[in-house]
Chimera marker file (.cmm) of the C-alpha trace (Angstrom):
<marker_set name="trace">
<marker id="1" x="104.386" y="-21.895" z="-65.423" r="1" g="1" b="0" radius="0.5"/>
<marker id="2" x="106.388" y="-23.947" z="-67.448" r="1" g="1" b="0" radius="0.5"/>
<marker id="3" x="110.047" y="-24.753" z="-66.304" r="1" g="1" b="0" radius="0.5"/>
<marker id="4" x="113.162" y="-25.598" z="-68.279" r="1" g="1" b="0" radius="0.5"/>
<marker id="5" x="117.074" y="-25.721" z="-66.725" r="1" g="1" b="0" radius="0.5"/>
<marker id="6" x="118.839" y="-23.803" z="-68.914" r="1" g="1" b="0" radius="0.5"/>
<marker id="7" x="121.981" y="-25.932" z="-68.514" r="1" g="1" b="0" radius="0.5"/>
<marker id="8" x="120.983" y="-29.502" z="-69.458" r="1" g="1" b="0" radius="0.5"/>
<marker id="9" x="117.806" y="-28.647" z="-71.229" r="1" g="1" b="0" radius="0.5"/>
<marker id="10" x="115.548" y="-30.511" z="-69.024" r="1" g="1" b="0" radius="0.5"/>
<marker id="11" x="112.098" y="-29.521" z="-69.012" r="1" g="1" b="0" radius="0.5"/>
<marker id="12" x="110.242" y="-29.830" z="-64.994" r="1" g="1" b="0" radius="0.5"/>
<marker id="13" x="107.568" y="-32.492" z="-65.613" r="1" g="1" b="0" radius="0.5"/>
<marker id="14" x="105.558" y="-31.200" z="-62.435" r="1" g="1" b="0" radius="0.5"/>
<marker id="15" x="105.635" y="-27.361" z="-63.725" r="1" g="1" b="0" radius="0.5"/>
<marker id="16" x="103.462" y="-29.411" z="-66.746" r="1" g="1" b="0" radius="0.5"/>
<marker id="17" x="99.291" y="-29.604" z="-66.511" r="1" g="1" b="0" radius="0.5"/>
<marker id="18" x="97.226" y="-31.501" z="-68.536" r="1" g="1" b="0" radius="0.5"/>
<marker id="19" x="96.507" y="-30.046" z="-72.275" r="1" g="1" b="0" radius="0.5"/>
<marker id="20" x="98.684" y="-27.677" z="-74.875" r="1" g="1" b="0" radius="0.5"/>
<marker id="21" x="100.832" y="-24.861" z="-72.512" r="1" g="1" b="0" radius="0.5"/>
<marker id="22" x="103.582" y="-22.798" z="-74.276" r="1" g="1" b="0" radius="0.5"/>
<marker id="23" x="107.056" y="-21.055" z="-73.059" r="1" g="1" b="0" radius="0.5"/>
<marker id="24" x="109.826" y="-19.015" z="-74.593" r="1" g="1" b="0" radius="0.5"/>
<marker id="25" x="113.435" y="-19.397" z="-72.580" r="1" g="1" b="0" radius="0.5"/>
<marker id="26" x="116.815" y="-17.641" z="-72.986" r="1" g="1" b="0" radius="0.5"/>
<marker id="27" x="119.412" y="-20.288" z="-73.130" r="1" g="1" b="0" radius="0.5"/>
<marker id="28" x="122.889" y="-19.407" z="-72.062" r="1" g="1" b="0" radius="0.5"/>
<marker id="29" x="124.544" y="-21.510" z="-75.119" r="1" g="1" b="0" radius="0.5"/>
<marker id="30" x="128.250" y="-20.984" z="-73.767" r="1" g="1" b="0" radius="0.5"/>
<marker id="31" x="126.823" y="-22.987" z="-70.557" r="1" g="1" b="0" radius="0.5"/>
<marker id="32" x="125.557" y="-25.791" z="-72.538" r="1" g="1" b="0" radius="0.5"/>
<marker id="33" x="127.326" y="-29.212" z="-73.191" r="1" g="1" b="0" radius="0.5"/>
<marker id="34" x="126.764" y="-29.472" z="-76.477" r="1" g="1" b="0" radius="0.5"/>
<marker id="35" x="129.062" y="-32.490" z="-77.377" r="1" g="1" b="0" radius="0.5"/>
<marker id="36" x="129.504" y="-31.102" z="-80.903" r="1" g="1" b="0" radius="0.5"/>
<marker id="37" x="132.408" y="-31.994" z="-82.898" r="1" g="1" b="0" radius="0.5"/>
<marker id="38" x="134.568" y="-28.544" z="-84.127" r="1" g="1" b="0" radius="0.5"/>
<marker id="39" x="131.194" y="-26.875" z="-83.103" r="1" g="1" b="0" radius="0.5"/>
<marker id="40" x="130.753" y="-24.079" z="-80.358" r="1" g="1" b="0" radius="0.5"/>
<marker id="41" x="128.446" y="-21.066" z="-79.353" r="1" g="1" b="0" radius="0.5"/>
<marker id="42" x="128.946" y="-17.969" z="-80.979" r="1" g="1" b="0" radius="0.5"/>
<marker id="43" x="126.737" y="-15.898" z="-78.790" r="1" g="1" b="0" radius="0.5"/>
<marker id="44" x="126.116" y="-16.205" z="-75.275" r="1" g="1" b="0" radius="0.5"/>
<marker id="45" x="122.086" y="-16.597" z="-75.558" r="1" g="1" b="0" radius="0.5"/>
<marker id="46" x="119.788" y="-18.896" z="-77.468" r="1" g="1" b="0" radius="0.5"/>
<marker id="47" x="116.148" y="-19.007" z="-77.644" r="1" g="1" b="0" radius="0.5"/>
<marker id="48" x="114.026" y="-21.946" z="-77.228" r="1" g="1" b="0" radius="0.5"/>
<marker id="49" x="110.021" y="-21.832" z="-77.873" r="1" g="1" b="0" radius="0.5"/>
<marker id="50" x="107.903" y="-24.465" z="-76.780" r="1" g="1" b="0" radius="0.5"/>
<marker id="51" x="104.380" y="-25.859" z="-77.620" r="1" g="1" b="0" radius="0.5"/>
<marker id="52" x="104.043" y="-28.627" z="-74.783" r="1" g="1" b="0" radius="0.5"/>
<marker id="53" x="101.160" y="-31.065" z="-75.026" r="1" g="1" b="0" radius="0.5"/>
<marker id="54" x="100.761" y="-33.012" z="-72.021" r="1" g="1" b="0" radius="0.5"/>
<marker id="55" x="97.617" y="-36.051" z="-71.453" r="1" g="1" b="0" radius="0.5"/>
<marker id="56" x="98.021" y="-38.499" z="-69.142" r="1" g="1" b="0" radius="0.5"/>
<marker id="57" x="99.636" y="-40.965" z="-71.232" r="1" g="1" b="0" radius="0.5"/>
<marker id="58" x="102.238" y="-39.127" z="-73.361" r="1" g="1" b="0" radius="0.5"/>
<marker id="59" x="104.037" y="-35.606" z="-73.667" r="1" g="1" b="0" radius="0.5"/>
<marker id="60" x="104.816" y="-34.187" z="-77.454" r="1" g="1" b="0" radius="0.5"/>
<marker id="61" x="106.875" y="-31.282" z="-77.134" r="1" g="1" b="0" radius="0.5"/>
<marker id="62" x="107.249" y="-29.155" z="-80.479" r="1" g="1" b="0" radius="0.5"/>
<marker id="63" x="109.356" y="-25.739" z="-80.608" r="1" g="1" b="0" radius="0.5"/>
<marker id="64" x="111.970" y="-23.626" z="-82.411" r="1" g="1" b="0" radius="0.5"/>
<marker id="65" x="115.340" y="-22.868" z="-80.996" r="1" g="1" b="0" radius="0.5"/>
<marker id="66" x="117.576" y="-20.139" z="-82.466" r="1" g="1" b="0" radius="0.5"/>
<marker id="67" x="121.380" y="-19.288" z="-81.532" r="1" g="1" b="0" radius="0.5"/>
<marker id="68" x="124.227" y="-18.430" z="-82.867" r="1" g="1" b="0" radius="0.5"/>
<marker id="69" x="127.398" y="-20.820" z="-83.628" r="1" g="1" b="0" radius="0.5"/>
<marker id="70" x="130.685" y="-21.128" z="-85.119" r="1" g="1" b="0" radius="0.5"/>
<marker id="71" x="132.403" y="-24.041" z="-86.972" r="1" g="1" b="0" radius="0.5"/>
<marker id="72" x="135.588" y="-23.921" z="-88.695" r="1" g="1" b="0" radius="0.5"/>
<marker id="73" x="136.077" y="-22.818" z="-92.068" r="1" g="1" b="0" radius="0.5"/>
<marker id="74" x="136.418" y="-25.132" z="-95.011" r="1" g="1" b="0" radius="0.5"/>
<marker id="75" x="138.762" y="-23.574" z="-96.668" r="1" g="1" b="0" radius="0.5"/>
<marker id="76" x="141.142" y="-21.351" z="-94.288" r="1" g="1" b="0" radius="0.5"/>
<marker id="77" x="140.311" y="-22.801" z="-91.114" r="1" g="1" b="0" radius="0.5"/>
<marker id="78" x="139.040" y="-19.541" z="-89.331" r="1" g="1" b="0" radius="0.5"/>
<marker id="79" x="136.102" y="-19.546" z="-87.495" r="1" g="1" b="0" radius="0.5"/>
<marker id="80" x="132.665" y="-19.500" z="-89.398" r="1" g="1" b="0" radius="0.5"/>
<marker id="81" x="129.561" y="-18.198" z="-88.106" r="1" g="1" b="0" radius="0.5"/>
<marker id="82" x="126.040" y="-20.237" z="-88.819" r="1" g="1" b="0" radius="0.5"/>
<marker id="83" x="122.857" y="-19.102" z="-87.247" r="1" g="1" b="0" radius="0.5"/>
<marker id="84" x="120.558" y="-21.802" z="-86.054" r="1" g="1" b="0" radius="0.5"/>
<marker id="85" x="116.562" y="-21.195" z="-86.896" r="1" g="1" b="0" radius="0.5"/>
<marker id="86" x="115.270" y="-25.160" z="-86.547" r="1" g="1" b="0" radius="0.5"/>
<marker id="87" x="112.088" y="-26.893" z="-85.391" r="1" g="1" b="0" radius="0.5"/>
<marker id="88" x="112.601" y="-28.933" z="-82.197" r="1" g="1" b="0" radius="0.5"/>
<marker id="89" x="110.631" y="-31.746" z="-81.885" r="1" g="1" b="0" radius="0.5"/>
<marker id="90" x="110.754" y="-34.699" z="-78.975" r="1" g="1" b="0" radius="0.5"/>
<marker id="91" x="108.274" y="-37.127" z="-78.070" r="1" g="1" b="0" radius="0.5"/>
<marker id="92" x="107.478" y="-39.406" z="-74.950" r="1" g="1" b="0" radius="0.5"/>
<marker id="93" x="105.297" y="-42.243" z="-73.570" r="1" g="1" b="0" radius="0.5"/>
<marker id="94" x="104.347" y="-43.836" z="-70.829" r="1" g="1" b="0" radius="0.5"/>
<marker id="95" x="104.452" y="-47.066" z="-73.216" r="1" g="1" b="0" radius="0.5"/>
<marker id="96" x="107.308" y="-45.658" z="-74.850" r="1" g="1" b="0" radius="0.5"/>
<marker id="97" x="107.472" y="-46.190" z="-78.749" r="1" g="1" b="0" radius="0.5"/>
<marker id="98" x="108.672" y="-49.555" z="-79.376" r="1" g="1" b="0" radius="0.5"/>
<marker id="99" x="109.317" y="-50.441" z="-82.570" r="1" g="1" b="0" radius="0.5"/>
<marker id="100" x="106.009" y="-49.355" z="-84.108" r="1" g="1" b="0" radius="0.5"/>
<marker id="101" x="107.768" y="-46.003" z="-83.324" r="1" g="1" b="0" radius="0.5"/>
<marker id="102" x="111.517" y="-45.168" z="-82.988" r="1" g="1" b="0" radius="0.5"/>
<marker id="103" x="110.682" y="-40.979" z="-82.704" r="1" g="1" b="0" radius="0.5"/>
<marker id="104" x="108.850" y="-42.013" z="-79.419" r="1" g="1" b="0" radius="0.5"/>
<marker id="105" x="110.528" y="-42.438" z="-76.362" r="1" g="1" b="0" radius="0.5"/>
<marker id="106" x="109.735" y="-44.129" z="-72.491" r="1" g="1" b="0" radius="0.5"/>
<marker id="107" x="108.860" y="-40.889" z="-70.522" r="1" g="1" b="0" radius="0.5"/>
<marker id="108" x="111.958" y="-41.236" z="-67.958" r="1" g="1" b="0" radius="0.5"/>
<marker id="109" x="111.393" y="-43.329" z="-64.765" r="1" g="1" b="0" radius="0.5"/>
<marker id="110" x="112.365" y="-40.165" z="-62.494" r="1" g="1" b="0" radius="0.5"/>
<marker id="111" x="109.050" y="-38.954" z="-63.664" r="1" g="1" b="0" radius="0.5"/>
<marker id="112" x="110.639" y="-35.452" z="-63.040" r="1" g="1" b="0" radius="0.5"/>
<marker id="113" x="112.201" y="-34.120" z="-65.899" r="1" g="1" b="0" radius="0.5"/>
<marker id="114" x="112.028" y="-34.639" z="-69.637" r="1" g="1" b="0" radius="0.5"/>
<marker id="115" x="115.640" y="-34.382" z="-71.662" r="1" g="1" b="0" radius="0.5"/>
<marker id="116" x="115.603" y="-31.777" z="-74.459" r="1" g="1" b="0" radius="0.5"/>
<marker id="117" x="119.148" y="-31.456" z="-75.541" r="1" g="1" b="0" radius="0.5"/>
<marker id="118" x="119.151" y="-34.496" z="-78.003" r="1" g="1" b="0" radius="0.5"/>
<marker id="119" x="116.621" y="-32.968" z="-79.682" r="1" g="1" b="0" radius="0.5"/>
<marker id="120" x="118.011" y="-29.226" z="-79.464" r="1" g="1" b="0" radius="0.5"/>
<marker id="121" x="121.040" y="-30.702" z="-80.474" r="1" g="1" b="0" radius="0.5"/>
<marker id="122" x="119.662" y="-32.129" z="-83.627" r="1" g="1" b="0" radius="0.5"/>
<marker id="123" x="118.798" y="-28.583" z="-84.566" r="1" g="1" b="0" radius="0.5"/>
<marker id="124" x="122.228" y="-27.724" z="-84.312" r="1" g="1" b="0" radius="0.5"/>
<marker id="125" x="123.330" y="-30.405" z="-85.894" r="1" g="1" b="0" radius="0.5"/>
<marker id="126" x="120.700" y="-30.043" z="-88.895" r="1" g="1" b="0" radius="0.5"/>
<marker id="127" x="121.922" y="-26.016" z="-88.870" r="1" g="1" b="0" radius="0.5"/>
<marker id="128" x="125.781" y="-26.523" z="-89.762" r="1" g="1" b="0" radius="0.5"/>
<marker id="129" x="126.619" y="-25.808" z="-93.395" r="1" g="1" b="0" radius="0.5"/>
<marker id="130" x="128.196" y="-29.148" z="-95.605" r="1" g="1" b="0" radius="0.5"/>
<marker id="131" x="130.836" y="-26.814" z="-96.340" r="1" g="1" b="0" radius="0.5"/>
<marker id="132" x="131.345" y="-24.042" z="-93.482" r="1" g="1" b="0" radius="0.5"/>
<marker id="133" x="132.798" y="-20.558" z="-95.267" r="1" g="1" b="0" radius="0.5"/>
<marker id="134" x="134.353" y="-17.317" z="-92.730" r="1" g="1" b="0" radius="0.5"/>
<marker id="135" x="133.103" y="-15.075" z="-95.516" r="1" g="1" b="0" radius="0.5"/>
<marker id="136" x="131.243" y="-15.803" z="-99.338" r="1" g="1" b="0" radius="0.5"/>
<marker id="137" x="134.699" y="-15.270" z="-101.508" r="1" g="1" b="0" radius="0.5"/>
<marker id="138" x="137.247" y="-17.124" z="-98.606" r="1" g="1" b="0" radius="0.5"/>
<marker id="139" x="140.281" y="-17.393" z="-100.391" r="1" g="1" b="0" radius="0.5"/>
<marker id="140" x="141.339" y="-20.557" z="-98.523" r="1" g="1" b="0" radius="0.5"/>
<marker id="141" x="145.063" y="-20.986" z="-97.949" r="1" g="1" b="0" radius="0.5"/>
<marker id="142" x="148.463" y="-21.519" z="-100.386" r="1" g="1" b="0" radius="0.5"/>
<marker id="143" x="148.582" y="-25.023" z="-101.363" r="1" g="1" b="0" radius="0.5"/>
<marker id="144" x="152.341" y="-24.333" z="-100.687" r="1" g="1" b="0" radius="0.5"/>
<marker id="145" x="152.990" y="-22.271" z="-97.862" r="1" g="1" b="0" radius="0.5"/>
<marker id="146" x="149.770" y="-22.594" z="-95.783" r="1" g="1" b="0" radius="0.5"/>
<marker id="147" x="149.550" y="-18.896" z="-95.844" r="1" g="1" b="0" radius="0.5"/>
<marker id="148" x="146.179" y="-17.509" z="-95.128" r="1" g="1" b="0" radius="0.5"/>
<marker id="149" x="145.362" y="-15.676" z="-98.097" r="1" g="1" b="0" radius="0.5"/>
<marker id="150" x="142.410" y="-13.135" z="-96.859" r="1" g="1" b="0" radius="0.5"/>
<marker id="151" x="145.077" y="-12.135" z="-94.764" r="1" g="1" b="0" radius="0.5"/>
<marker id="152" x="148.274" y="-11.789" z="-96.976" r="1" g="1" b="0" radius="0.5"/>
<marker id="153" x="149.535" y="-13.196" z="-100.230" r="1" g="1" b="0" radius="0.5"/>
<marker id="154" x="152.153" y="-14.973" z="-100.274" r="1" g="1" b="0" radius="0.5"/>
<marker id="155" x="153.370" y="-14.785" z="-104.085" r="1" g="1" b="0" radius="0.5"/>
<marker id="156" x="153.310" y="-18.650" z="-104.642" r="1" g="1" b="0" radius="0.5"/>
<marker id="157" x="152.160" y="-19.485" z="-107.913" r="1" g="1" b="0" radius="0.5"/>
<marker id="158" x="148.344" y="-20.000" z="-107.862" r="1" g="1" b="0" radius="0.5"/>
<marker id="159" x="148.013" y="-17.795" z="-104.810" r="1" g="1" b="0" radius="0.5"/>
<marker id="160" x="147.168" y="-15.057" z="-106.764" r="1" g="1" b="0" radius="0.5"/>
<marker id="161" x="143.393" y="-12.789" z="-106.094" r="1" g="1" b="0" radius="0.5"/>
<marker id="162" x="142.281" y="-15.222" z="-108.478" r="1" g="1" b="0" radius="0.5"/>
<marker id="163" x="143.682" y="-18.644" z="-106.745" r="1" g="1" b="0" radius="0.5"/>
<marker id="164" x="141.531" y="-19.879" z="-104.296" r="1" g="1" b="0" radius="0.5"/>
<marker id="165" x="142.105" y="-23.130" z="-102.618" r="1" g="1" b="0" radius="0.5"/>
<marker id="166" x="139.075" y="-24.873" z="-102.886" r="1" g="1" b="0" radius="0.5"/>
<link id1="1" id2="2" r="1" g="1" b="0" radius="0.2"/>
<link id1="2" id2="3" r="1" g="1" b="0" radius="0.2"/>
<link id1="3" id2="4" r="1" g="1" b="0" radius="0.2"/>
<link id1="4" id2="5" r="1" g="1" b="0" radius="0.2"/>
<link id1="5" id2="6" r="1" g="1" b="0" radius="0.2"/>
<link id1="6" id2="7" r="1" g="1" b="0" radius="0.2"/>
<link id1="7" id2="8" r="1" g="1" b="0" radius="0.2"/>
<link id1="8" id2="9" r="1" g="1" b="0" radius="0.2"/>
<link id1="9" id2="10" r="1" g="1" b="0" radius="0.2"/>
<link id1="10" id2="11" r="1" g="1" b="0" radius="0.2"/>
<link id1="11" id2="12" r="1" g="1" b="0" radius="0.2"/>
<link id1="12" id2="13" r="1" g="1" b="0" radius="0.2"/>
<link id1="13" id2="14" r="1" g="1" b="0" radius="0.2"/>
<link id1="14" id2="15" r="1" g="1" b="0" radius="0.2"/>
<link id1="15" id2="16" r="1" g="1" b="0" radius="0.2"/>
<link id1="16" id2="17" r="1" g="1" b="0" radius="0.2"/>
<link id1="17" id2="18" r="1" g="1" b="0" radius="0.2"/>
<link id1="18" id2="19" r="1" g="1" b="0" radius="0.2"/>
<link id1="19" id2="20" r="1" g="1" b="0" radius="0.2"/>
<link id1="20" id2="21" r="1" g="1" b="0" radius="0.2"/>
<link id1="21" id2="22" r="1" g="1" b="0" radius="0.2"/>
<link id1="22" id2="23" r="1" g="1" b="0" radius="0.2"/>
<link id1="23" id2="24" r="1" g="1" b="0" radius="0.2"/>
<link id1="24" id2="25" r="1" g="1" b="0" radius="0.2"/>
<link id1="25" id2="26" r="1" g="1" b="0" radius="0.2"/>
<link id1="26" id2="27" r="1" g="1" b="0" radius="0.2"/>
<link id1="27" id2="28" r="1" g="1" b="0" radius="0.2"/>
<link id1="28" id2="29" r="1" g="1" b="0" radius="0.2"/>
<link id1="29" id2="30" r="1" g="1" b="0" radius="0.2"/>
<link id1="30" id2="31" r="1" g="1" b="0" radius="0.2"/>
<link id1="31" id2="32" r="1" g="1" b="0" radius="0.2"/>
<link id1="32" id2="33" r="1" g="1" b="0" radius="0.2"/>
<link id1="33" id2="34" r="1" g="1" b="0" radius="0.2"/>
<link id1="34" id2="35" r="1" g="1" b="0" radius="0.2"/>
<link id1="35" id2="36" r="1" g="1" b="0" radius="0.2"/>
<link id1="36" id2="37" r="1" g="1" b="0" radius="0.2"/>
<link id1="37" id2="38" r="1" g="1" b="0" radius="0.2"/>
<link id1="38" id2="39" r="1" g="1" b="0" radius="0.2"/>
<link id1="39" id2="40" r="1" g="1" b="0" radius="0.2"/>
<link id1="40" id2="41" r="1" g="1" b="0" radius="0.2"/>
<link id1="41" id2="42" r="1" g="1" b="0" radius="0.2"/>
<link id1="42" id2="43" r="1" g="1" b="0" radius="0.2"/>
<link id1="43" id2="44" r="1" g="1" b="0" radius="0.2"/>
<link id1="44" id2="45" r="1" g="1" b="0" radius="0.2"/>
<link id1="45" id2="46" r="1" g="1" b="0" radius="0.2"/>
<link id1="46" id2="47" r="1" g="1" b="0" radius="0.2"/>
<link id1="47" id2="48" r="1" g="1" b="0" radius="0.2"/>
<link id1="48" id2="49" r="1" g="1" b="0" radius="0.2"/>
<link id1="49" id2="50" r="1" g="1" b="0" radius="0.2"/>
<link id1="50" id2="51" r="1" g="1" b="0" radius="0.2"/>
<link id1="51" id2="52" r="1" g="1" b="0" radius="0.2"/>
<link id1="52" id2="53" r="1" g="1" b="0" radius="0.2"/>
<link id1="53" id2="54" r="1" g="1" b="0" radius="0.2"/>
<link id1="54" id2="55" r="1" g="1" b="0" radius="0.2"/>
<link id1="55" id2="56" r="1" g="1" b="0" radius="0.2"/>
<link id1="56" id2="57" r="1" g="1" b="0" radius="0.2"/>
<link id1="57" id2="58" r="1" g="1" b="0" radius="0.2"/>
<link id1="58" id2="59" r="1" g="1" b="0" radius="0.2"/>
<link id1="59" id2="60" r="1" g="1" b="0" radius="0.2"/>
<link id1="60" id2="61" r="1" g="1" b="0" radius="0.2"/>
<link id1="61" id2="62" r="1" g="1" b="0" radius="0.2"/>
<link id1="62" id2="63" r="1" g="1" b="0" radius="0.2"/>
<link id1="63" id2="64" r="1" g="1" b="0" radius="0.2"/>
<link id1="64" id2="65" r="1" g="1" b="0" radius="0.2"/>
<link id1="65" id2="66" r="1" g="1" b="0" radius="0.2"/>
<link id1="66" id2="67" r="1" g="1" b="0" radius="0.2"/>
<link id1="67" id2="68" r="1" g="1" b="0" radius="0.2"/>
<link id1="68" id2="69" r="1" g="1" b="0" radius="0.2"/>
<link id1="69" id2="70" r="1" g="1" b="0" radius="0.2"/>
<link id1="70" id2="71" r="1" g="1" b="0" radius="0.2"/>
<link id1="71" id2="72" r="1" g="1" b="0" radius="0.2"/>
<link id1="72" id2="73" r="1" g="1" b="0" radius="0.2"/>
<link id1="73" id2="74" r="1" g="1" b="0" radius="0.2"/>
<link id1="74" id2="75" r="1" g="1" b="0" radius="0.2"/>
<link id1="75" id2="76" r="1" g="1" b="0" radius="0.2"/>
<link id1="76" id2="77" r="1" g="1" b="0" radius="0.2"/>
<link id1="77" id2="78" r="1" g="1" b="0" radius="0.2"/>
<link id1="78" id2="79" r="1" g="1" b="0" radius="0.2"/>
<link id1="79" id2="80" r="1" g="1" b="0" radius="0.2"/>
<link id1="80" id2="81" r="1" g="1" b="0" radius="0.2"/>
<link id1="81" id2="82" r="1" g="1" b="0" radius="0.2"/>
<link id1="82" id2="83" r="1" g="1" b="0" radius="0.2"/>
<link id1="83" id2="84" r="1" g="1" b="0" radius="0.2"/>
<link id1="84" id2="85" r="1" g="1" b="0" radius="0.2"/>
<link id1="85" id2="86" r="1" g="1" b="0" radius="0.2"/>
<link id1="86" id2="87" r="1" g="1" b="0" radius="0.2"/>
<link id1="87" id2="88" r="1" g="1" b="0" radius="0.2"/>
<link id1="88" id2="89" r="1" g="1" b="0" radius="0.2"/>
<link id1="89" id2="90" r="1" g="1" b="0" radius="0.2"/>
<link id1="90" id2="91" r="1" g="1" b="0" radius="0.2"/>
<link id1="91" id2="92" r="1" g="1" b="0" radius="0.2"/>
<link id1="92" id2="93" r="1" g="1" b="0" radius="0.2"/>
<link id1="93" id2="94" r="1" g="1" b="0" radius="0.2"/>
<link id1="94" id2="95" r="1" g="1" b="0" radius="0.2"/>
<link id1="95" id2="96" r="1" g="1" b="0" radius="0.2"/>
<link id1="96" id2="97" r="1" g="1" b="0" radius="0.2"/>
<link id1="97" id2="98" r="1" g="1" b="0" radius="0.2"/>
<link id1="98" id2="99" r="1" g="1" b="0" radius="0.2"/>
<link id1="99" id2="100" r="1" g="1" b="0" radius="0.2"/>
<link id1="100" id2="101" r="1" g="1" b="0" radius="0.2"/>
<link id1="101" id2="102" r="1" g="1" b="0" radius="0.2"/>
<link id1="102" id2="103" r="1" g="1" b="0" radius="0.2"/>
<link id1="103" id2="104" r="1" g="1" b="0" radius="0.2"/>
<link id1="104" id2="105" r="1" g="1" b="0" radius="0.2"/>
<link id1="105" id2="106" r="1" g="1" b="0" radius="0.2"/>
<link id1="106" id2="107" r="1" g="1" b="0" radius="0.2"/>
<link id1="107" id2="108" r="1" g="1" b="0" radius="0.2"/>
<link id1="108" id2="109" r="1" g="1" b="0" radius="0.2"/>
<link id1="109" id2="110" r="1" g="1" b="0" radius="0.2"/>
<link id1="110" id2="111" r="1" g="1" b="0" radius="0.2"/>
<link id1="111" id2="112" r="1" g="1" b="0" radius="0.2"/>
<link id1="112" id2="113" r="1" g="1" b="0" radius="0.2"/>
<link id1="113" id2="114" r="1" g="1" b="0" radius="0.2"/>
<link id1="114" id2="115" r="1" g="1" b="0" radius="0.2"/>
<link id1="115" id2="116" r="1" g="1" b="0" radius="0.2"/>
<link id1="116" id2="117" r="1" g="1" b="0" radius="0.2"/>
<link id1="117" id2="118" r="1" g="1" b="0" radius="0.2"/>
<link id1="118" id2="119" r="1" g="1" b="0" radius="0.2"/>
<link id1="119" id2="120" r="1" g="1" b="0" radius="0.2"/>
<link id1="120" id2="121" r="1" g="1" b="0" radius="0.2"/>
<link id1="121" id2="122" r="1" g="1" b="0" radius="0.2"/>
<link id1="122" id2="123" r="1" g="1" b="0" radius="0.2"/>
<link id1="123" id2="124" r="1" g="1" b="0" radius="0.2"/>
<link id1="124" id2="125" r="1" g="1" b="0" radius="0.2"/>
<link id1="125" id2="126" r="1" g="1" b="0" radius="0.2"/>
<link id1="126" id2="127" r="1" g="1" b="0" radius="0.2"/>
<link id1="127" id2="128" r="1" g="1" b="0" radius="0.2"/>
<link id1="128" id2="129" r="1" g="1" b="0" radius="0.2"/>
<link id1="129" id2="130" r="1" g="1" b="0" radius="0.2"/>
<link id1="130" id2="131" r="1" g="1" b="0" radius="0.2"/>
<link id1="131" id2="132" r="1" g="1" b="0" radius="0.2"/>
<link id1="132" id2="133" r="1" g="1" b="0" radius="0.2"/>
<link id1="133" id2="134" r="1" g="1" b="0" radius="0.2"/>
<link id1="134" id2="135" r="1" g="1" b="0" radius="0.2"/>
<link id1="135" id2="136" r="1" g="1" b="0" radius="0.2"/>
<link id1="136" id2="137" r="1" g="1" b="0" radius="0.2"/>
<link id1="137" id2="138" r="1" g="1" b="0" radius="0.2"/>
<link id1="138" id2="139" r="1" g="1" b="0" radius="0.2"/>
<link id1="139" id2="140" r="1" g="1" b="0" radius="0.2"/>
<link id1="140" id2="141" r="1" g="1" b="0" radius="0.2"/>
<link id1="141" id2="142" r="1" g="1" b="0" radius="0.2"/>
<link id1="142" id2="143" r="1" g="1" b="0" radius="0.2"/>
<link id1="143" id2="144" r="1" g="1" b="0" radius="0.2"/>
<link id1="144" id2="145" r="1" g="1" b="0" radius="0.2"/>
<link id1="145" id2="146" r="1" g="1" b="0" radius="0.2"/>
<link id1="146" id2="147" r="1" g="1" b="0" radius="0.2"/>
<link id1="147" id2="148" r="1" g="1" b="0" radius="0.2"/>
<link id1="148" id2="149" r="1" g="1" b="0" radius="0.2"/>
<link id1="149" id2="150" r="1" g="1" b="0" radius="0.2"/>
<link id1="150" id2="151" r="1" g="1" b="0" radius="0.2"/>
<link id1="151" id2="152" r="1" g="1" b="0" radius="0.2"/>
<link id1="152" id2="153" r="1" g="1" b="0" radius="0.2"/>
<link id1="153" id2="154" r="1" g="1" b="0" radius="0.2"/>
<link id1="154" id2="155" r="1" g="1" b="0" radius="0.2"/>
<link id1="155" id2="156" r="1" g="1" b="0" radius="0.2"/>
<link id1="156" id2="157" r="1" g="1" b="0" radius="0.2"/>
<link id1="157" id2="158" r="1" g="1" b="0" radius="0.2"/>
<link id1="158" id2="159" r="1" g="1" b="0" radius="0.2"/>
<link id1="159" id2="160" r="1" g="1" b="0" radius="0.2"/>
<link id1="160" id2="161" r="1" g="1" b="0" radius="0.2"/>
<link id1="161" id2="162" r="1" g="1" b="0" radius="0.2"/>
<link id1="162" id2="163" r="1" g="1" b="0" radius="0.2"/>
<link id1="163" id2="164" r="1" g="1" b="0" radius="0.2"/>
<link id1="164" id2="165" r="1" g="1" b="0" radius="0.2"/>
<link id1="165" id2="166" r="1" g="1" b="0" radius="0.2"/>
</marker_set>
């Protein structure tokens, strides 16, 4: 059976055998370190299928990973939710890639574990909005007052239901 630490992502090289094996694992995201800028978990679990494929010379790991996280919004600066749905993909060699092929890495020297949270991480990464939103009609905050207008108005011109920041 195929064996992944759910705090660092690494995947146990000796729980691998030769050929195409497959695994679904609950991540706990809020135990993570996901070295995200302005980026956190929004829900305690992830999910993280994998399609392994190990030979004797390389190991291809292709999966999907789906969580929950929060950003800040671009407009009022509250918390905004994204959900993450994004192929994983992370490749390794005993030759490693050179420069015939940056995607492939040097299977690690340990010979123990494979790192998957550069490539989870990715998915994150590739999963945040360009422009982050609490809600579809944010009203952003008063150019003058900072005020928080989903909240309250504050009667600034330009601040009316029909002023958004933006």
């Amino acid at each position: 059976m195929m064996q992944l630490d759910p705090r660092d992502l690494t995947l146990d090289i000796a729980s691998l055998r030769t050929g195409s094996k497959t695994g679904s694992f609950e991540i706990d995201t809020a135990a993570v370190d996901w070295r995200i800028e302005d980026v956190t978990p929004e829900t305690p679990g992830g999910t993280l299928d994998l399609d392994v494929n190990y030979t004797d010379r390389s190991i291809i790991v292709r999966g999907r990973f789906r969580a929950g996280f929060a950003t800040v919004c671009a407009r009022c600066l509250e918390k905004a939710v994204f959900e993450v749905t994004e192929e994983v993909f992370a490749a390794y060699s005993k030759d490693g890639g050179g420069d015939a092929d940056a995607d492939v890495e040097r299977l690690p020297r340990d010979g123990r574990s494979l790192p998957l949270l550069d490539a989870v991480r990715e998915a994150v990464i590739l999963s945040l909005p360009g422009k982050p939103l609490c809600r579809e009609h944010c009203r952003g905050l008063c150019q003058v007052c900072g005020e928080n207008l989903n909240v309250s108005r504050c009667g600034h011109e330009g601040a009316s239901d029909a002023g958004c920041v933006r």
